[in-house]
Backbone bond lengths (Angstrom), bond angles and torsions (degrees), N, CA, C in turn:
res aa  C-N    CA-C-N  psi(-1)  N-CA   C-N-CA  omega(-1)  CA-C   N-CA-C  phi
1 X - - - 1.466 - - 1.529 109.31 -
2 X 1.359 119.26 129.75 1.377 119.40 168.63 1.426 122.58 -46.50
3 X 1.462 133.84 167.82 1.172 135.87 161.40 1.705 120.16 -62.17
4 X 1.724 97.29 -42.71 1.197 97.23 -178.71 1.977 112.57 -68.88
5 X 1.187 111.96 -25.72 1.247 111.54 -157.90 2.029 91.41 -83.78
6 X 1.132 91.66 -26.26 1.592 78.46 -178.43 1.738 110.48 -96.31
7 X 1.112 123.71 6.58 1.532 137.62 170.46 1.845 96.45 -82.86
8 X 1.206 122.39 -26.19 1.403 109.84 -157.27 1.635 82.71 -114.55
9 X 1.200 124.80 -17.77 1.686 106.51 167.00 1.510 105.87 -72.57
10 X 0.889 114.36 -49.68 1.796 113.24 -172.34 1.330 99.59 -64.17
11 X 0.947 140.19 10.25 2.181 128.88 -162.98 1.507 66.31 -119.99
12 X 1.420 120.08 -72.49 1.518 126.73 -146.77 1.718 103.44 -55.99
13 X 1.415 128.47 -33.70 1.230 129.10 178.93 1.413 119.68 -86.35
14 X 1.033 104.65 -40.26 1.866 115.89 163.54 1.711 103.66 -55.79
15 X 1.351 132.47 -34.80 1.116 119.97 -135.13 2.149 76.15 -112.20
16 X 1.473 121.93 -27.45 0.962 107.70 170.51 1.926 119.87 -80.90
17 X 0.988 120.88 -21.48 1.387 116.77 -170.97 1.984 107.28 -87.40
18 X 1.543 111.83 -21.95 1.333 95.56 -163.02 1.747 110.68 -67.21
19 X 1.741 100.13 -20.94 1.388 110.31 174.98 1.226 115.37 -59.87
20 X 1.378 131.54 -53.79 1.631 114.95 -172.66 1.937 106.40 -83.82
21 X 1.573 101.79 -0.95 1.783 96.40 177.49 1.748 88.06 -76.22
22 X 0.987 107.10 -60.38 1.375 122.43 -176.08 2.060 104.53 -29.25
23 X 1.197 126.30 -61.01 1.347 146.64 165.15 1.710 120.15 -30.65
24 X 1.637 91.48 -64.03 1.593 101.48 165.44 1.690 121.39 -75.32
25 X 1.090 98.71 -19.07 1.873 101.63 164.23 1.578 124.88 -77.55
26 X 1.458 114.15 -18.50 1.532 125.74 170.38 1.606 104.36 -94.94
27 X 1.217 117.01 -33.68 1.585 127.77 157.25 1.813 93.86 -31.64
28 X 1.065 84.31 -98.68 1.569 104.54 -160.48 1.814 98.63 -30.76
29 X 1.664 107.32 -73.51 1.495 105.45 166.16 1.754 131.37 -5.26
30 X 1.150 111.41 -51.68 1.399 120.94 -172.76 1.640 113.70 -95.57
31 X 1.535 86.70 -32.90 2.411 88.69 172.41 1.431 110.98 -67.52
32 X 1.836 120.94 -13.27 1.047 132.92 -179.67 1.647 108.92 -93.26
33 X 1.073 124.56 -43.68 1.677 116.42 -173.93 1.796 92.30 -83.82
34 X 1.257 136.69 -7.63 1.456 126.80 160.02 1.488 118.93 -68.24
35 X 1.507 112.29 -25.06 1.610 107.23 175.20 1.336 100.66 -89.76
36 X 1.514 108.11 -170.45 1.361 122.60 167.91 1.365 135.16 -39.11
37 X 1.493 127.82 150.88 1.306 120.78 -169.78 1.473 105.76 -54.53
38 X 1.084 106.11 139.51 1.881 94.47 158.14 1.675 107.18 64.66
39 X 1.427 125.93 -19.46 1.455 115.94 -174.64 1.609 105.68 -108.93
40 X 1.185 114.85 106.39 1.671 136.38 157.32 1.495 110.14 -94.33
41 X 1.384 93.96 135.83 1.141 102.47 169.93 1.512 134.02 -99.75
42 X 1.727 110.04 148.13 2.091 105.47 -153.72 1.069 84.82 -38.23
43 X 1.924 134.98 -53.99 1.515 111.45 -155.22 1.711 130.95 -44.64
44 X 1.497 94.47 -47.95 1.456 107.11 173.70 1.801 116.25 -62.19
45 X 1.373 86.12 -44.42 1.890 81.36 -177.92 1.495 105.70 -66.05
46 X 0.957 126.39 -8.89 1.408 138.50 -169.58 2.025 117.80 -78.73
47 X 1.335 96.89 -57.14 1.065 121.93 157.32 1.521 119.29 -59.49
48 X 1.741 123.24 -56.48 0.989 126.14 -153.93 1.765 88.93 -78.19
49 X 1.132 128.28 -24.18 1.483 123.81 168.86 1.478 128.05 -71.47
50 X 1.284 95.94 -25.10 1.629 98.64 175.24 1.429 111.87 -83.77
51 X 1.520 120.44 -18.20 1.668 128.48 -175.27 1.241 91.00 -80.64
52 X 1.451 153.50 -79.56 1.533 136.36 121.75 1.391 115.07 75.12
53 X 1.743 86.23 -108.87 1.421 117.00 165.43 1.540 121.62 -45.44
54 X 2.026 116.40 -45.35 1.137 100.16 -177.59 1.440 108.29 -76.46
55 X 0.859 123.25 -31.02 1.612 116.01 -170.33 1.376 113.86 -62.85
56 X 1.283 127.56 -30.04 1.529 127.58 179.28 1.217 105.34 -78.52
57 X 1.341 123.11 -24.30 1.658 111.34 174.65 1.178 104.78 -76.61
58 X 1.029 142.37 -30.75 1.370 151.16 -119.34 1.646 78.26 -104.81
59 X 1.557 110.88 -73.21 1.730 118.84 -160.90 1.966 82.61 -58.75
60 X 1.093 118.60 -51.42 1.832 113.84 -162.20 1.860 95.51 -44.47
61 X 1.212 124.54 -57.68 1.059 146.52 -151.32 1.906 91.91 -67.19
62 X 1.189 100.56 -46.06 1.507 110.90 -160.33 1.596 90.17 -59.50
63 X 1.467 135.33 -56.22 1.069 155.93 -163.27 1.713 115.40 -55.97
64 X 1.423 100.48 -49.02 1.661 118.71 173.68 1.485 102.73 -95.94
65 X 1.112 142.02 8.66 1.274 124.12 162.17 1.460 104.44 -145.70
66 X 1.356 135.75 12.18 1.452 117.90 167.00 1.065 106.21 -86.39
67 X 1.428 114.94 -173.96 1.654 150.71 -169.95 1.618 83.90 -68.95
68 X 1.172 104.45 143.02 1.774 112.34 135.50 1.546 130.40 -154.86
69 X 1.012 122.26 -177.31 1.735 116.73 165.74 1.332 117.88 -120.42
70 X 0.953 123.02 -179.03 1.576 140.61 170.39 1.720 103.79 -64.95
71 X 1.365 108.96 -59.94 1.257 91.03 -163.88 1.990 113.62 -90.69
72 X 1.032 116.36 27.26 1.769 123.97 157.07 1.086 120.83 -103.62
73 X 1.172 91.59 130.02 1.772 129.46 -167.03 1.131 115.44 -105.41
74 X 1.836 134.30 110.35 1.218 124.80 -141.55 1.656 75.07 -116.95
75 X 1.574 129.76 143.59 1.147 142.36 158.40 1.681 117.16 -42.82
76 X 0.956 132.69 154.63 1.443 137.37 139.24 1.125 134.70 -42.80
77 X 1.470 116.67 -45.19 1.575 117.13 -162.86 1.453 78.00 -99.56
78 X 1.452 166.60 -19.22 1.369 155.12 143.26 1.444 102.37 -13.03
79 X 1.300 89.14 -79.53 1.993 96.95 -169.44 1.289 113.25 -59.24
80 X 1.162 137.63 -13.09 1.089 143.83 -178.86 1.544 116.45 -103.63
81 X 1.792 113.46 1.88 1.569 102.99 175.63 1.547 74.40 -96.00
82 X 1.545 132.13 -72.89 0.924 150.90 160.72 1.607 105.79 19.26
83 X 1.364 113.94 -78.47 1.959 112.64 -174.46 1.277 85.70 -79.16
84 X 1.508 161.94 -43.66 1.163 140.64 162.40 1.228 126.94 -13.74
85 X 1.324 123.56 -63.02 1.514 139.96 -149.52 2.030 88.00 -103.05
86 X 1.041 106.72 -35.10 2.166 102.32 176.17 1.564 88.22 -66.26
87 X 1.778 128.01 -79.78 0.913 112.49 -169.45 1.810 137.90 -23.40
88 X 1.290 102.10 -46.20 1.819 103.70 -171.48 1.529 106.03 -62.34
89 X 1.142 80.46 120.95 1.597 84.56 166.49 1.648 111.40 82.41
90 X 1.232 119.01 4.52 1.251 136.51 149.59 1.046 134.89 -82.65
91 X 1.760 110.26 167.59 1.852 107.09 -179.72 1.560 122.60 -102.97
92 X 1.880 80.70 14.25 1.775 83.73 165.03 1.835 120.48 -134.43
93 X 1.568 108.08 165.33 1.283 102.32 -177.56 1.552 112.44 -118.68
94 X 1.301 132.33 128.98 1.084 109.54 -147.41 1.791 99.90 -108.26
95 X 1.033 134.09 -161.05 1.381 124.36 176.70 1.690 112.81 178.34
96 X 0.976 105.95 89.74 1.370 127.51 -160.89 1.756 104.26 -90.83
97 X 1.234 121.90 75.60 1.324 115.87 166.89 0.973 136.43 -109.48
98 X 1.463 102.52 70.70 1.806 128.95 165.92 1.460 120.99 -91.72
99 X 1.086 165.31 147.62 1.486 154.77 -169.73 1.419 90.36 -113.97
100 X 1.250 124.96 -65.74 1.445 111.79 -162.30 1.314 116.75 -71.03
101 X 1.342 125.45 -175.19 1.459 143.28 135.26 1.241 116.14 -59.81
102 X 1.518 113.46 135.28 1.585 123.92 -171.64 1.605 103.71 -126.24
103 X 1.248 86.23 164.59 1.820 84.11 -176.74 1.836 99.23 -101.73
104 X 1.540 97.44 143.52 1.404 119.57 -149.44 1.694 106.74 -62.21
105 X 1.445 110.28 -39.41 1.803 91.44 179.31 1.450 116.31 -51.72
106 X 1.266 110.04 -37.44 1.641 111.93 169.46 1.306 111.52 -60.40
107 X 1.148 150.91 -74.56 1.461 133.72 -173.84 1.325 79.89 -57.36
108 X 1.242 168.06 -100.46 1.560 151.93 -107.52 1.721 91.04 -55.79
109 X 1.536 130.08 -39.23 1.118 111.03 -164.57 1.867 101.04 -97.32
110 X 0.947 129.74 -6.30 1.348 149.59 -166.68 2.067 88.93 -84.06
111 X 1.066 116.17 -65.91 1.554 134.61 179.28 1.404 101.80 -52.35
112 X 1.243 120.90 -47.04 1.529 115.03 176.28 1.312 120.64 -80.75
113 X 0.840 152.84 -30.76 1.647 164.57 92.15 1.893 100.01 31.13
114 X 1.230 104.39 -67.89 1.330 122.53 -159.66 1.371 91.53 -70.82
115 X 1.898 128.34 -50.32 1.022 100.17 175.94 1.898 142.94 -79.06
116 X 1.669 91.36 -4.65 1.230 107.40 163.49 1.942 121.69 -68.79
117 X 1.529 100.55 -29.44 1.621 96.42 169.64 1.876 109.14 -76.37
118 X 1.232 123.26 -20.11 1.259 132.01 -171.70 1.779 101.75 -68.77
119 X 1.609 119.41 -42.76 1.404 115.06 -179.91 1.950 117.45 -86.65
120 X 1.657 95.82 -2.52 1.607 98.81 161.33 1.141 125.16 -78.10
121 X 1.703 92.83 -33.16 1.975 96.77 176.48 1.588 117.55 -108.88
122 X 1.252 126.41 95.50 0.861 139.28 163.08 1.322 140.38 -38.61
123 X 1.279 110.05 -25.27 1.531 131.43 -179.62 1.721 103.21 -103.63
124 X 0.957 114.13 -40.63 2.056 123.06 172.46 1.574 84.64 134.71
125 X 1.273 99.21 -160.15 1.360 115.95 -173.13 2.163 99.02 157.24
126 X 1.673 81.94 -171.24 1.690 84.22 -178.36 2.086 107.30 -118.87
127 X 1.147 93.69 140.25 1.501 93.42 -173.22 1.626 100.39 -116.48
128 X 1.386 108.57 145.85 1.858 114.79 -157.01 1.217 83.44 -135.29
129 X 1.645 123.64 126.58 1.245 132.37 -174.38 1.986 93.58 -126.04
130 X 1.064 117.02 140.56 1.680 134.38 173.13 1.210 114.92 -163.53
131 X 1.290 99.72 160.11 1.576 99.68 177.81 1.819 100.08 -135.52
132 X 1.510 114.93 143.86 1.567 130.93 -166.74 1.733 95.66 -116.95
133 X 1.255 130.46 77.56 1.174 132.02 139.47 1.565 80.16 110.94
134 X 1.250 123.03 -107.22 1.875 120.68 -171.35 2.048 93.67 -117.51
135 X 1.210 129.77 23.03 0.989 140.76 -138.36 1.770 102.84 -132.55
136 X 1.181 119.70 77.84 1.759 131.51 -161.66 1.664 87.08 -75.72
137 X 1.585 117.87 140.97 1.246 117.05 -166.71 1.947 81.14 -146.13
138 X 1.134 135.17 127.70 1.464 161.28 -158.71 2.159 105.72 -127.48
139 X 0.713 86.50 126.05 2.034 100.28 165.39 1.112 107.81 -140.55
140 X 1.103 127.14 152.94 1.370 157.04 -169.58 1.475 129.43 -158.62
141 X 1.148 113.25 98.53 1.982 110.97 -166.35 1.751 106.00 -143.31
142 X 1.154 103.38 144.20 1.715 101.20 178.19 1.524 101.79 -166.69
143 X 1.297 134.63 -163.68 1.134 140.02 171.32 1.536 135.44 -65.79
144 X 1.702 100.17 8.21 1.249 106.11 -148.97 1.526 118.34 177.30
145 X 1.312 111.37 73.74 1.318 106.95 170.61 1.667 132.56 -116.14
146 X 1.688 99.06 158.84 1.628 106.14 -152.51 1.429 84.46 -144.04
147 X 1.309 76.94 134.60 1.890 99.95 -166.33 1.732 121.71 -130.64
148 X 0.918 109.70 65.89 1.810 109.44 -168.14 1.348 112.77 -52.35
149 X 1.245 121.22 107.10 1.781 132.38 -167.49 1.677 91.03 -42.64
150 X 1.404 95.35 -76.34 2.042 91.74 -158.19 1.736 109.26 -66.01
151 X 1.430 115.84 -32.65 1.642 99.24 165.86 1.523 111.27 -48.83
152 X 1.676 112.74 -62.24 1.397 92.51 -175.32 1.571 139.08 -73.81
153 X 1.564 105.50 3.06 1.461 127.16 160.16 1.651 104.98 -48.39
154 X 1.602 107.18 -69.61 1.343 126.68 -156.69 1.863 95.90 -45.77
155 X 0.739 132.91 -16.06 1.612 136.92 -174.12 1.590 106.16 -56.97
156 X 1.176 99.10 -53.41 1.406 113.62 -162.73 2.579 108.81 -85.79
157 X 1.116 71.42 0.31 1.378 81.62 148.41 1.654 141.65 -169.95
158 X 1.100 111.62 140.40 1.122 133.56 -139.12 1.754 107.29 -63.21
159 X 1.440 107.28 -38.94 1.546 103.81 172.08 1.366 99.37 -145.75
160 X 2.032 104.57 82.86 1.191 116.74 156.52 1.447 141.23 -65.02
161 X 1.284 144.43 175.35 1.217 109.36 -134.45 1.708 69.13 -134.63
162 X 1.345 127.26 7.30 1.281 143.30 151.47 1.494 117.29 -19.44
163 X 1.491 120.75 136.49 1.975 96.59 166.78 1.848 99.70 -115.70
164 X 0.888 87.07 117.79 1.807 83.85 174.56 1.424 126.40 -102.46
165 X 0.859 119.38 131.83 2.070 136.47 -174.82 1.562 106.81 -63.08
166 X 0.969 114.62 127.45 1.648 122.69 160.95 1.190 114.62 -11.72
167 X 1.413 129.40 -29.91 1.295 125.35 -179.54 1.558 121.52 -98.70
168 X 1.417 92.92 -6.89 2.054 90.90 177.72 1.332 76.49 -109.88
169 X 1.182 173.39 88.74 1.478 165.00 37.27 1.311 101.95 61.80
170 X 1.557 105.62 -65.61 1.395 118.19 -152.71 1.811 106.85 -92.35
171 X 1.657 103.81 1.16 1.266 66.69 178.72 1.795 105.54 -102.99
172 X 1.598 99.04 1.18 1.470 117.69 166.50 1.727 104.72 -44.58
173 X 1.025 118.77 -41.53 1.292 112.80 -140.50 1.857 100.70 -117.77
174 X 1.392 124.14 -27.82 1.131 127.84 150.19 1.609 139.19 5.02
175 X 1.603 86.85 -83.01 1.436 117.22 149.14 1.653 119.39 -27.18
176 X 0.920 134.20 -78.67 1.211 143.33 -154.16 1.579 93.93 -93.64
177 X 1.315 141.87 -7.63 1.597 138.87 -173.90 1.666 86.11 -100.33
178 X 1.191 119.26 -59.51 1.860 114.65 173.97 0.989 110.77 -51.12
179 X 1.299 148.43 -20.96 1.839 141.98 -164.28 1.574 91.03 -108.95
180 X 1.034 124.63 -24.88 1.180 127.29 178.31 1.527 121.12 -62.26
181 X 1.442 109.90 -36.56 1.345 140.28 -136.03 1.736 77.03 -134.02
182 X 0.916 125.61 -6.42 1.936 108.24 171.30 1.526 110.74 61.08
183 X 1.545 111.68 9.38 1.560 107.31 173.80 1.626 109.31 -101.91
184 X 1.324 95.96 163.82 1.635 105.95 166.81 1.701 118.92 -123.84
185 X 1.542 116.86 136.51 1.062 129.45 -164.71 1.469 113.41 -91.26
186 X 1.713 129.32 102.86 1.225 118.11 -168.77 1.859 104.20 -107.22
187 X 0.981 119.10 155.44 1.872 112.00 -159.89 1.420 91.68 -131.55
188 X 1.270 140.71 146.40 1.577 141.95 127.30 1.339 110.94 -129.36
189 X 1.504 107.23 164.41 1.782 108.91 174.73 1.665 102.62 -145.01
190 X 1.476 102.60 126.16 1.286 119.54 -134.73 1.572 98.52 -144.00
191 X 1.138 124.36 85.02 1.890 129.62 169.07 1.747 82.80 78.57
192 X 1.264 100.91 80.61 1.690 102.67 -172.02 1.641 114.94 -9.34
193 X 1.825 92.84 83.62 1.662 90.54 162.35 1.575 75.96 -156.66
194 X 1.432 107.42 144.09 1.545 120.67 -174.97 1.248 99.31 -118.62
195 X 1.884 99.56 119.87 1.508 106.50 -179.23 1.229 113.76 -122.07
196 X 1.375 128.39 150.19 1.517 139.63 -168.55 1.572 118.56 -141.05
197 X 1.263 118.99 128.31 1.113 133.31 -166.34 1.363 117.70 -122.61
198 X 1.295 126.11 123.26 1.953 113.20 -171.66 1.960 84.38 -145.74
């Protein structure tokens, strides 16, 4: 499957589910201002946290696996409600210290990165995103890192002969978003903190 064809399934599926997450979150909203002031019940808070949760994966997801172009320019405070709303209640902290707005294939490859440090650390940890002149610089450190030699081989080429599980997705797809993007992905792990540079 092409890159592009699988960039426009993930936009097209992200872009259908946030509407009915979106639905059951005003659901919940209104079964709550019908009870008591101030009193929700665990069920509802229960729910109303998991609608929450899905929606921030959902937009995170939308970001590392939708469509994009060259010339869209994703805001700052975007990415930053965005790892906000993944972070809570997560096992990671994210830390985004970019000031400007960047143009989106880069965070598209910045987002995938991040979720490739997320399946090294198993336990969570904190991920430090910056950029040094046109030069995206990534950390990754936590209590605990796990590093699969040939998964994280498969990065560095574009149609590895690798089979990857639903859950390294991203590092399937990596490959071909950097060649795309005319960058190259350089990796070390260094006083266990795994850093990446594209």
């Amino acid at each position: 499957m092409s890159t592009d064809l699988a960039t426009l399934i993930g936009s097209r599926i992200c872009h259908d589910l946030i509407s009915p997450i979106g639905a059951i979150g005003n659901g919940v909203e209104l079964l709550a201002m019908t009870g008591s002031a101030g009193d929700v019940s665990p069920e509802l808070d229960l729910i109303s946290q998991s609608v929450e949760n899905a929606n921030a994966r959902i937009r995170y997801f939308r970001i590392s696996f939708g469509a994009t172009s060259s010339s869209q320019i994703m805001g700052r405070q975007e990415v930053l409600s965005v790892l906000s709303a993944s972070a809570k209640g997560g096992r990671f902290n994210y830390f985004w210290q970019i000031q400007a707005d960047q143009p989106r294939p880069e965070i598209q490859i910045a987002f995938l990165v991040m979720q490739c440090f997320e399946t090294a650390l198993p336990l969570g940890g904190d991920i430090h995103i910056q950029k040094n002149g046109d030069t995206w610089e990534l950390k990754g450190n936590g209590p605990r890192i796990v590093m699969e030699k040939e998964l994280w081989d498969s990065l560095h080429t574009p149609h590895s002969n690798f089979t990857h599980s639903p859950a390294q997705v991203q590092f399937a797809l990596l490959p071909s978003v950097l060649a795309r993007a005319d960058r190259a992905l350089s990796l070390t792990l260094q006083d266990e903190t795994i850093c990446a540079s594209f």
